[in-house]
N, C-alpha and C positions, 0 to 999 in steps of 0.2 A: 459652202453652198451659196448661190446666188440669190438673193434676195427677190421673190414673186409679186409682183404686183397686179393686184384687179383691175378692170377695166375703169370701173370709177375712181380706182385710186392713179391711175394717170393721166385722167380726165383732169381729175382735182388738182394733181402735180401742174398740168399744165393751166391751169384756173391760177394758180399761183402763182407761176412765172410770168401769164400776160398781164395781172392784178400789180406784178411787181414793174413789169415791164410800162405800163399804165403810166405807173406814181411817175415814171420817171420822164415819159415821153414830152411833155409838154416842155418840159428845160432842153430837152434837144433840139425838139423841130424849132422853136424859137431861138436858139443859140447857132444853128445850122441853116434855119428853114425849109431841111429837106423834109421826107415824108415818104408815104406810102401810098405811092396808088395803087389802085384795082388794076392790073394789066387787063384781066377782060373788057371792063369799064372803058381803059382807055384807047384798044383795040378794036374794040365791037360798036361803044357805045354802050353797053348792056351790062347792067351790073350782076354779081355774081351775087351766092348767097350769103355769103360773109363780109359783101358791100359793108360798112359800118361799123362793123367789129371793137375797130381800132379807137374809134370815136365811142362808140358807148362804152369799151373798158373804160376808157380815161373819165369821162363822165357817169361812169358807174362810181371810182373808186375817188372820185371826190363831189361822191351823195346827191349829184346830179341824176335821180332817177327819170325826170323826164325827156332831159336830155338823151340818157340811157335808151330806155324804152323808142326813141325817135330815129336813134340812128341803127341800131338793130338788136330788138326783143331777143334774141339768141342768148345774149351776155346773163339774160339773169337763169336760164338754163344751168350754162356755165358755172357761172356763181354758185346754185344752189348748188350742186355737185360738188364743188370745189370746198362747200361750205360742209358739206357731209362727210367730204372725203378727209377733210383732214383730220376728225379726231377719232375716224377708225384706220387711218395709220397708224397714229398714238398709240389706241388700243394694241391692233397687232404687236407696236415695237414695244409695248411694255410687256406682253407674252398675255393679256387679258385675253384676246380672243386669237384665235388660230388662222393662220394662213388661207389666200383665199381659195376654194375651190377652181379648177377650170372648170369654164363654162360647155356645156353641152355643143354638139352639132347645131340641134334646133335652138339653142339660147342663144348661141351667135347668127343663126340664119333669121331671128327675131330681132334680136338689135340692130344690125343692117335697116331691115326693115323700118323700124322706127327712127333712126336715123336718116334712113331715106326721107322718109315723109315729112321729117324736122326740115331737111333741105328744103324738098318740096316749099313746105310753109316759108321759108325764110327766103326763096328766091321771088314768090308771088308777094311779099311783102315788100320786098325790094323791088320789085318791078316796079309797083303801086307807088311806091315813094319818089321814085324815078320819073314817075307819071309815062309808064307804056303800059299801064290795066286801068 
């Protein structure tokens, strides 16, 4: 049987992949000079709401929180997630706690929601920083 994961635990998964991904990125773009831009950003002008991301990983995970915090508050979101998520994987794969539940109709049509609004906040945050609010 395939292995279930909750929505926090591949939230968390993915907390850990860009955390990994983070440690590594500065040796590239400086070895490369390539990178990542925003295609909206670079299309529109207008940055999206994950403007930042990339930059406050990296500045996340090497204790730069105010760096962090400047280029987009989201990351420590992420983080905590990431940061809860992993030692109830553990739990689970050690058989301590049980498999997660699926979530409800209304539990998914509430997460959406709050997720939406996360958007919401993070695109007027980037706007602001961008200097168009």
């Amino acid at each position: 049987m395939r292995r279930q994961f909750s929505v926090p635990e591949r939230i968390g998964g993915f907390g850990v992949l860009a955390g990994a991904a983070a440690v590594l990125w500065p040796t590239f773009t400086s070895s490369t000079g390539l990178g990542v831009p925003c295609l909206l950003l670079k299309v529109t002008g207008v940055p999206c709401p994950g403007c930042g991301l990339t930059t406050a990983a990296v500045a996340l995970v090497h204790g730069h929180l105010a760096g962090a915090a400047a280029a987009n508050p989201g990351i420590f979101g992420l983080a905590a997630v990431t940061v809860v998520a992993l030692p109830l994987v553990l739990l689970r794969r050690l058989g301590v706690i049980s498999a997660p539940a699926p979530w409800s109709d209304r539990a998914r049509s509430r997460m959406g929601r709050v997720m939406l609004v996360a958007a919401a906040m993070s695109w007027a945050f980037q706007l602001h920083r961008f200097g168009f609010a």
